[in-house]
Residue frames relative to the residue before (quaternion, step in Angstrom):
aa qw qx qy qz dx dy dz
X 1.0000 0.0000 0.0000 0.0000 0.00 0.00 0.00
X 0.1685 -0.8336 0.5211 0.0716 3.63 -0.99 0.84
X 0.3599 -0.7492 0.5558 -0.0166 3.50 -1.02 1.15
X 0.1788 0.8093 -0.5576 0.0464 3.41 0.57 0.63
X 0.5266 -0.5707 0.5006 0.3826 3.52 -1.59 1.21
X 0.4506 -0.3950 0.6264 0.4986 3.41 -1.56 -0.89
X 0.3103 -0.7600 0.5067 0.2635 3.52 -1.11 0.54
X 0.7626 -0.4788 0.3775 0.2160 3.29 -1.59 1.46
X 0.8530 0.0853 0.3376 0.3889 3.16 -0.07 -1.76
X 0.4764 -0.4985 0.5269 0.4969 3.89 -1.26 -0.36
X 0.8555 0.3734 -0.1078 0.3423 3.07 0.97 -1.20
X 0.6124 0.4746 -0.3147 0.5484 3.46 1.60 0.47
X 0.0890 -0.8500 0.4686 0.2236 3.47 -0.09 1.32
X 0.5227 -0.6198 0.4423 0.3833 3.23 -1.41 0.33
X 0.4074 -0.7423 0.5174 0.1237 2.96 -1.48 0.91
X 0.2154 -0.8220 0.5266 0.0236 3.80 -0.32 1.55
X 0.1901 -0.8500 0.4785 0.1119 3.71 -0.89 0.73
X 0.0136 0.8261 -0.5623 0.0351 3.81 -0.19 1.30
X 0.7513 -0.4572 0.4342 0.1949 2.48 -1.80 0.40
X 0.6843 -0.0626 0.0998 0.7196 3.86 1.39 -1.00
X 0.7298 -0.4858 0.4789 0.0445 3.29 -1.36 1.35
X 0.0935 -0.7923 0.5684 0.2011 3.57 -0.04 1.07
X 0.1079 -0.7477 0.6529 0.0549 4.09 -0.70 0.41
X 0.6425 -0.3094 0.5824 0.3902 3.60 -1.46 0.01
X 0.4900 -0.6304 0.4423 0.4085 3.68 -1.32 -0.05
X 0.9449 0.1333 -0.1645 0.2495 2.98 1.36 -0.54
X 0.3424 0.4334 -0.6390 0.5354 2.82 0.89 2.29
X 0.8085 -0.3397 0.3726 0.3035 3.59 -2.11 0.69
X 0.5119 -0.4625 0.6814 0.2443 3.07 -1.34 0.06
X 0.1885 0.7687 -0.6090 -0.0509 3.56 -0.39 0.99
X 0.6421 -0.6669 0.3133 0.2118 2.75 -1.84 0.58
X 0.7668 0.4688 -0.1689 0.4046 3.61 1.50 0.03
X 0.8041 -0.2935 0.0052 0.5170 3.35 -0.41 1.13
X 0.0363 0.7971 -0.5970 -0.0835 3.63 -0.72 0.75
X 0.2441 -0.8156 0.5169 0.0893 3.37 -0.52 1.08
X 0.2733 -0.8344 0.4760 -0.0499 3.39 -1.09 1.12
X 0.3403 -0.8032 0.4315 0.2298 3.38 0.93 1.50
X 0.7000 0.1523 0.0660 0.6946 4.18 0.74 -1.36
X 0.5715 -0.4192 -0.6981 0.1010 1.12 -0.95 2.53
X 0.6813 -0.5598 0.2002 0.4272 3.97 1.15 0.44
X 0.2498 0.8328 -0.4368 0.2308 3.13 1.19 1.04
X 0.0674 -0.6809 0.7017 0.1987 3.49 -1.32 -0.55
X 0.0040 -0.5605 0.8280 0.0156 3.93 -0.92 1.02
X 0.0611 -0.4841 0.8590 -0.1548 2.34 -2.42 1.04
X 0.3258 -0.6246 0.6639 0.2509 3.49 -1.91 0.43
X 0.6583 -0.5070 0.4123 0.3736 3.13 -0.87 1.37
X 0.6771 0.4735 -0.3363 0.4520 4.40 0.16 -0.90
X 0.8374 0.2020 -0.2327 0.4514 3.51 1.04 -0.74
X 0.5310 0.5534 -0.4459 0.4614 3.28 1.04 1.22
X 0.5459 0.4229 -0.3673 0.6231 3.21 1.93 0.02
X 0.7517 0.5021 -0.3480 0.2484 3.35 0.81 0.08
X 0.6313 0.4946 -0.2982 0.5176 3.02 1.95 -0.20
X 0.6059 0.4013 -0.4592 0.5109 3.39 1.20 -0.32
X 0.2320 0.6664 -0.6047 0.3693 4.20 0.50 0.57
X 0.8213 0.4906 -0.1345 0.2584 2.44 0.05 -2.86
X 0.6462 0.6350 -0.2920 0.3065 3.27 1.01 -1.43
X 0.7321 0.4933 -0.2108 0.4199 3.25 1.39 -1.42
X 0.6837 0.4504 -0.3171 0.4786 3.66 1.23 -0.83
X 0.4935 0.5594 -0.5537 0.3700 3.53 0.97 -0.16
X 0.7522 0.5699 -0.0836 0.3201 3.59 0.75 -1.32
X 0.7690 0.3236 -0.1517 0.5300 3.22 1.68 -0.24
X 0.6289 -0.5883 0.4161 0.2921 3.49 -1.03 1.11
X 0.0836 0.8187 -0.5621 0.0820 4.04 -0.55 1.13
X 0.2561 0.7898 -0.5060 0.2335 3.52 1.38 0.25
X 0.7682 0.3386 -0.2805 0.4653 3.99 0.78 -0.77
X 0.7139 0.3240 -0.4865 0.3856 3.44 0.72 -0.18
X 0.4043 0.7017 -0.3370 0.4802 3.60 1.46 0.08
X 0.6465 0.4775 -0.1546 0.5746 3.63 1.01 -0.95
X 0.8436 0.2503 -0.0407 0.4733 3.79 0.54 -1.75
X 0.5530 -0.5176 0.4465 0.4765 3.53 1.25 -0.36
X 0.2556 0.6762 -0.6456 -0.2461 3.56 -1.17 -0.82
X 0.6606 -0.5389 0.4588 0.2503 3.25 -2.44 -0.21
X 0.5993 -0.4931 0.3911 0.4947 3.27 -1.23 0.46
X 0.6593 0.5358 -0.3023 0.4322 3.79 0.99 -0.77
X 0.6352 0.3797 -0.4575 0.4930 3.79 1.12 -0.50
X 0.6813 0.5982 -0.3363 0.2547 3.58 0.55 -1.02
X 0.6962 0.4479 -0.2904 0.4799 3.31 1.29 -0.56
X 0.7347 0.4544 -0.3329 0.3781 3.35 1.06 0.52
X 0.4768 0.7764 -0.1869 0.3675 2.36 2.03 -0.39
X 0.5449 0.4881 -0.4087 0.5458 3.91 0.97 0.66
X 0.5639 -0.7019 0.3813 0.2099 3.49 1.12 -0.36
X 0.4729 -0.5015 0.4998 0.5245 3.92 -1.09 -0.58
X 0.3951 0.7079 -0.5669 0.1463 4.15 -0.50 -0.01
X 0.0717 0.8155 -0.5106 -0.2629 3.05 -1.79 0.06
X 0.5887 -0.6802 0.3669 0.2370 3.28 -1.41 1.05
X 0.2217 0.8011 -0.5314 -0.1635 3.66 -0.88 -0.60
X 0.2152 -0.7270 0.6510 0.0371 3.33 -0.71 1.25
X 0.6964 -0.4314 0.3639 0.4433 3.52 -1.66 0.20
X 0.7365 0.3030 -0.3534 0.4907 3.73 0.34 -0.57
X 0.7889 0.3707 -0.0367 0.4888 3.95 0.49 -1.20
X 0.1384 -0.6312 0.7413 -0.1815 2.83 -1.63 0.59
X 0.1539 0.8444 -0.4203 0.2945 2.98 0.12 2.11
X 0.3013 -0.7814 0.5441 -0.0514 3.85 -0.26 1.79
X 0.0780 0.8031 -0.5856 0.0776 3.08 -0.72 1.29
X 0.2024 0.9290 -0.3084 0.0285 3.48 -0.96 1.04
X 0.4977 -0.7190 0.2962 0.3840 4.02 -0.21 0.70
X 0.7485 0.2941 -0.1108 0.5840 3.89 1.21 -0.75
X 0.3749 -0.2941 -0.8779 -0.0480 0.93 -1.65 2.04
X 0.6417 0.2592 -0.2043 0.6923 3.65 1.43 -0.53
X 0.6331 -0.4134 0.5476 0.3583 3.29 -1.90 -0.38
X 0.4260 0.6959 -0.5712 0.0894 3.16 -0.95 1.08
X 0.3683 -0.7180 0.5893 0.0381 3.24 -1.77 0.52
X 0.0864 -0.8424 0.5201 -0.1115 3.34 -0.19 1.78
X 0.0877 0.8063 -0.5583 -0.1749 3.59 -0.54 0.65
X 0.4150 -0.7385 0.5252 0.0810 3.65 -1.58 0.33
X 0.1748 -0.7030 0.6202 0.3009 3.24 -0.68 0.03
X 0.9004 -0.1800 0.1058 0.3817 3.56 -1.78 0.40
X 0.7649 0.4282 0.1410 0.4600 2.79 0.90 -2.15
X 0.7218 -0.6275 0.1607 0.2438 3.35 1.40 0.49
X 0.6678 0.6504 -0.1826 0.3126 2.91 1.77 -0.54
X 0.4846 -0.6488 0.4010 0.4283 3.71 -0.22 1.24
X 0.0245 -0.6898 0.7125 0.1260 4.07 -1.06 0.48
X 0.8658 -0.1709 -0.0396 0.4687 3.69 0.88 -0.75
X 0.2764 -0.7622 0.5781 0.0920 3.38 -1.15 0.58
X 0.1856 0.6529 -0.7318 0.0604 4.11 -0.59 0.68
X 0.3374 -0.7819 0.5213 -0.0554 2.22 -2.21 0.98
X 0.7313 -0.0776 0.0061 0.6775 3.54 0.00 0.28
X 0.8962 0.3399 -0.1095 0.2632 2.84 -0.60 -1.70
X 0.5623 0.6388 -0.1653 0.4984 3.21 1.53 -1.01
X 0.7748 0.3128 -0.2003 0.5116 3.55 1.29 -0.66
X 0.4737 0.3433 -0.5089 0.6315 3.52 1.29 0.53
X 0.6546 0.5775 -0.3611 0.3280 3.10 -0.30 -0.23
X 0.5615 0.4249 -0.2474 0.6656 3.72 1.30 -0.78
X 0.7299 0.4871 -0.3095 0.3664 3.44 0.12 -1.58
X 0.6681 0.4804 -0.4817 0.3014 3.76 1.14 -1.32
X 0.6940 0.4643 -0.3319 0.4389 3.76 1.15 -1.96
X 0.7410 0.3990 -0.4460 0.3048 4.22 0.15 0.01
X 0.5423 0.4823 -0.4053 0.5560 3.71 1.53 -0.33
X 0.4196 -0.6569 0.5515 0.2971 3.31 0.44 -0.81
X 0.2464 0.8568 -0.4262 0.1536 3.68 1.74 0.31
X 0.4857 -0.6501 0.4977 0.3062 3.61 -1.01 0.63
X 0.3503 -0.4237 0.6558 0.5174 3.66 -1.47 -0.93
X 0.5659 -0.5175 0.5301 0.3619 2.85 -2.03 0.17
X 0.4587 -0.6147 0.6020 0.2220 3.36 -1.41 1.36
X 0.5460 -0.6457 0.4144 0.3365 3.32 -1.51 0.16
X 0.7163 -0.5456 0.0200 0.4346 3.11 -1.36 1.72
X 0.8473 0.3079 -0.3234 0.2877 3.76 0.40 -1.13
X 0.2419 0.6374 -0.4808 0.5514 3.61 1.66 0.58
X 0.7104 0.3273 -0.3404 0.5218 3.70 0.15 -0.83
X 0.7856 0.3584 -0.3572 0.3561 3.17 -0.18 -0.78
X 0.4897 0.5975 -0.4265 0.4704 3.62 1.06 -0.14
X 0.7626 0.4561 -0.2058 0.4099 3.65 0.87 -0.63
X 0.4074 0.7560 -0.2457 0.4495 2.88 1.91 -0.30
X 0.6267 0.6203 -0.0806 0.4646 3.10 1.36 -1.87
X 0.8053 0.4867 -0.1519 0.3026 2.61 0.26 -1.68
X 0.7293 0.3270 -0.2384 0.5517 3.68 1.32 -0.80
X 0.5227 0.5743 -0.4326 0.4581 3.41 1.01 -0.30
X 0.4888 0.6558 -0.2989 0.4916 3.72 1.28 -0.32
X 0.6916 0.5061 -0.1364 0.4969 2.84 0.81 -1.62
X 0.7682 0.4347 -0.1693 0.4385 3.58 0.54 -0.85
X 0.7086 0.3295 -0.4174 0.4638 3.31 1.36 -0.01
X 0.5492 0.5908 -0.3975 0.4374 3.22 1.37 0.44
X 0.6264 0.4804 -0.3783 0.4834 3.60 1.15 -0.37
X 0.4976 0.6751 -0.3926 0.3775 4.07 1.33 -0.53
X 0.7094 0.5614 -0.2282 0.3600 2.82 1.24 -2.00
X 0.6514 0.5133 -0.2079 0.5187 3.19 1.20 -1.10
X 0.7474 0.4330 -0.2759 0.4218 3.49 0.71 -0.26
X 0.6185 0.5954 -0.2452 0.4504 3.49 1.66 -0.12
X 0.3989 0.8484 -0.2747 0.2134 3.08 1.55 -1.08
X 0.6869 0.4744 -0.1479 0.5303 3.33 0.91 -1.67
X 0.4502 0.6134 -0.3118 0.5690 3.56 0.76 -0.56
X 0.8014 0.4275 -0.1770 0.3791 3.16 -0.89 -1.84
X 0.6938 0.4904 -0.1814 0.4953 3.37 0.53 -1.47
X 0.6352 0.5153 -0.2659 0.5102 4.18 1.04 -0.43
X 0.5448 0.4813 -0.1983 0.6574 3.61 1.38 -1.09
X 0.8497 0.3380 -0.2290 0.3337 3.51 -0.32 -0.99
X 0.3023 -0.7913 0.4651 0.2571 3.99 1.81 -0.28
X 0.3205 0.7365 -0.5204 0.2899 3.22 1.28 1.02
X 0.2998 -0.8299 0.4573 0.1106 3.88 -0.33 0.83
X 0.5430 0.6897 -0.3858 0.2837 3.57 1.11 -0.23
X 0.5331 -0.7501 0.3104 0.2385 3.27 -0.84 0.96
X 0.6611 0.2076 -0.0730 0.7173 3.08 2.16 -1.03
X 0.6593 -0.5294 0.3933 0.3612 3.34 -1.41 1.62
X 0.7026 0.5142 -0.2612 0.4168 3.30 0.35 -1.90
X 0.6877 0.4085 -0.3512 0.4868 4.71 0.86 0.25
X 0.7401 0.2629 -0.3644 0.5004 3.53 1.27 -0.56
X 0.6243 -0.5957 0.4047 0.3027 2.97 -1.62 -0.61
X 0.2423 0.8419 -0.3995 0.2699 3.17 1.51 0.31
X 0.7696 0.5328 -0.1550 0.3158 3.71 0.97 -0.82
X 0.2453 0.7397 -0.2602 0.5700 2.80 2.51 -0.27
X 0.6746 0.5209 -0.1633 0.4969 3.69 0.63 -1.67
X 0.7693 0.2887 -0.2345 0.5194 3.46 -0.65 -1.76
X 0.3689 0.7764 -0.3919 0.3279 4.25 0.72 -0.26
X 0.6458 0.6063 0.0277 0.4632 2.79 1.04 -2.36
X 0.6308 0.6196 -0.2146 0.4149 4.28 1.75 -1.01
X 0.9260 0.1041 -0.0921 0.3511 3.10 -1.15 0.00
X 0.1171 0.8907 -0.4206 0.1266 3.26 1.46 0.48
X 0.6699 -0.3704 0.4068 0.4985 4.26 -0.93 -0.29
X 0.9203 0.1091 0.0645 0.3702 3.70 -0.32 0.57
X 0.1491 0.9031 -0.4023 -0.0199 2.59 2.69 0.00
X 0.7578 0.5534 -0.1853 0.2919 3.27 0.85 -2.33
X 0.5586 0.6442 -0.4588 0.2499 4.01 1.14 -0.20
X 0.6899 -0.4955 0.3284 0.4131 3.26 -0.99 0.97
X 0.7262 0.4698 -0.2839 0.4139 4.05 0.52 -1.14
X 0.4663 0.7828 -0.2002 0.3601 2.98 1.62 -1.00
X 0.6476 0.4037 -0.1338 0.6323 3.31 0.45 -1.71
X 0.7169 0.4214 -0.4739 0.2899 3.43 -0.36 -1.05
X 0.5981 0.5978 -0.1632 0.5082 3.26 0.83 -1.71
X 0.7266 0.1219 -0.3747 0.5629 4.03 0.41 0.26
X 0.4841 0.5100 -0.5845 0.4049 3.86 0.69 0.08
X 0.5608 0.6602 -0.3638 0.3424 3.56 0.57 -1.03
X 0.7568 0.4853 -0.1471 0.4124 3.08 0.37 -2.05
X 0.6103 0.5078 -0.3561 0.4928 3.69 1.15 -1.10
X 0.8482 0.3694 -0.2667 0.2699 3.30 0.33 -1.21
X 0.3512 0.5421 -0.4427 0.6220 3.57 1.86 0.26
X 0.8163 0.3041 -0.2753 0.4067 3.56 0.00 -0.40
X 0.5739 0.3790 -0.5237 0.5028 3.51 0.92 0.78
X 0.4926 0.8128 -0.2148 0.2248 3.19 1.01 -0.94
X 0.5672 0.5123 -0.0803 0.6398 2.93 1.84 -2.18
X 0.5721 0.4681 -0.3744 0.5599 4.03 1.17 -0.57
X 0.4852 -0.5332 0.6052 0.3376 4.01 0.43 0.51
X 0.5716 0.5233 -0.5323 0.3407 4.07 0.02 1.14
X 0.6462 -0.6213 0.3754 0.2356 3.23 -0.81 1.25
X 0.5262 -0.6479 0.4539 0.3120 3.29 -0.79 1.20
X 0.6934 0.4647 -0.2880 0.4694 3.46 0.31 -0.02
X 0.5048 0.4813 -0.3272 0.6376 3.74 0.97 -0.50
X 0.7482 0.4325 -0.3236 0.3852 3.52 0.01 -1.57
X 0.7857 0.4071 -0.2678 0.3810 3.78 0.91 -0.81
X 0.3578 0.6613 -0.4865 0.4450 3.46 1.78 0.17
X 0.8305 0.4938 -0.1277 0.2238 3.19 0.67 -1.93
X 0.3553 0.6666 -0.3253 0.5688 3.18 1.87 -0.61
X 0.8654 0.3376 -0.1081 0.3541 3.27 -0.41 -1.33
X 0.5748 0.4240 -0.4221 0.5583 3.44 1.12 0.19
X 0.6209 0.5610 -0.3543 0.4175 3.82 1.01 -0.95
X 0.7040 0.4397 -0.3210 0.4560 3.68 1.10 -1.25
X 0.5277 0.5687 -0.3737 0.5083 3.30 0.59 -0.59
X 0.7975 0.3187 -0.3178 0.4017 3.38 -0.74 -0.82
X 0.7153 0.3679 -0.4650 0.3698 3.61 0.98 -0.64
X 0.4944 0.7054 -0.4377 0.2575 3.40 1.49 -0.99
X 0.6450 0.5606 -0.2638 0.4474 3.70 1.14 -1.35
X 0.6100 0.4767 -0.4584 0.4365 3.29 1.24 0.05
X 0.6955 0.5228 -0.2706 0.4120 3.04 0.26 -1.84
X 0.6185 0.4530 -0.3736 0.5223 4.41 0.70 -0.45
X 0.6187 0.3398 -0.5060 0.4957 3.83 0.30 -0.02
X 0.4943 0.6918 -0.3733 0.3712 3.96 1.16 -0.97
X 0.8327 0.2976 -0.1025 0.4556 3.44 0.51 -1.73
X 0.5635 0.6475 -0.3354 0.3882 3.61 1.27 -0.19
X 0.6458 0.2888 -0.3256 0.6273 3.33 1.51 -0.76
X 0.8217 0.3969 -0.2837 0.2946 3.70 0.06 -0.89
X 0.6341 0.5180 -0.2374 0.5227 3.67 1.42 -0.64
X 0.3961 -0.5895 0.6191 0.3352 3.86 1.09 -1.32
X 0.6498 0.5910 -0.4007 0.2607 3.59 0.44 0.00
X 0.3698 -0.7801 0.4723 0.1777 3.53 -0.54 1.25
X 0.0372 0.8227 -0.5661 -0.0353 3.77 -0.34 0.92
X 0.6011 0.7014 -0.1965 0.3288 3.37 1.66 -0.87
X 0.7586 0.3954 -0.0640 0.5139 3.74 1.10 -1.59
X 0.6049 0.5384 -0.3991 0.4302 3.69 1.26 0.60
């Protein structure tokens, strides 16, 4: 059976939903968009129009943690968010309230498909490739484990920095003393209020013992913690959930 939109435009073809792909006889039935120069159409089975507008979204969106931690059928289906898209043929609303859904249109307004929750974890899990959730202390072991990882790539990524702030001149990390410092970063809880203080201190006692004015030394601290803090808060916002940005 065929559902054909009303068409937009000359130049916008209309976009018709079947049951089976018309094809020459002798090529396949395929499963993605067949376009019909006369009269400007486009058939598709409803499954492979939910499957390409998936693909379109998971290409486009960042899945490294649920890839790393697993996720649920309940995160995944929210997990595209409130937005909308529009492509030349569609025009496609996606949202979390009151449920999760995903509604697509043609030009001209007409509904072609509608999925719901489940239907969109599901798509999102087989095109991201998304695990299940492992069990809790499995997750949280992975949790560790890259958070580890990430405070080692900061450290490594601060260095050059640190090493500008601190007027350390050595050509190789492993001659100055710069590593002593950036050491002192991304630490468990780096971002707690006692936390920070407690390594501004310590930094600025260690410049201090370098013959630098107590003032200088507390400039330089406080530019070093900062900048890493501003790291380590984009870190825990994506991987932790923590909202530092919308307050």
């Amino acid at each position: 059976m065929k559902h054909p939109t009303h068409q937009g435009s000359l130049f916008t073809p209309a976009i018709i939903i079947v049951d089976q792909p018309q094809a020459p006889p002798a090529q396949r039935a395929s499963t993605t968009l067949t376009v019909h120069p006369e009269p400007h159409t486009i058939e598709i089975t409803r499954d492979a129009l939910a499957a390409q507008v998936i693909k379109d979204f998971v290409k486009h969106q960042r899945w490294e943690k649920e890839l790393t931690l697993g996720a649920s059928d309940d995160e995944l289906s929210t997990a595209l968010g409130t937005c909308w898209v529009s492509t030349p043929t569609l025009d496609i609303h996606c949202s979390v309230n009151p449920n999760p859904c995903l509604i697509c249109t043609s030009k001209m307004g007409q509904e072609l498909l509608r999925l719901e929750g489940p239907e969109i974890a599901a798509l999102i899990r087989t095109h991201a490739h998304i695990p299940t959730v492992p069990t809790e202390d499995e997750r949280a072991r992975r949790l560790k484990q890259h958070l580890d990882k990430e405070r080692a790539k900061a450290r490594h990524d601060i260095f050059t920095a640190a090493q500008a702030i601190l007027g350390d001149k050595s050509r190789k990390r492993q001659q100055g003393f710069t590593q002593a410092f950036v050491d002192l970063l991304f630490t468990d809880n780096f971002l707690a209020e006692e936390n920070q203080s407690a390594t501004l201190e310590r930094m600025t006692s260690m410049l201090i013992a370098r013959q630098w004015t107590t003032l200088k030394a507390m400039k330089a601290a406080t530019e070093l913690v900062e900048r890493a803090a501003s790291t380590w808060r984009h870190i825990e916002s994506y991987w932790l959930d923590r909202d530092y940005f919308n307050n």
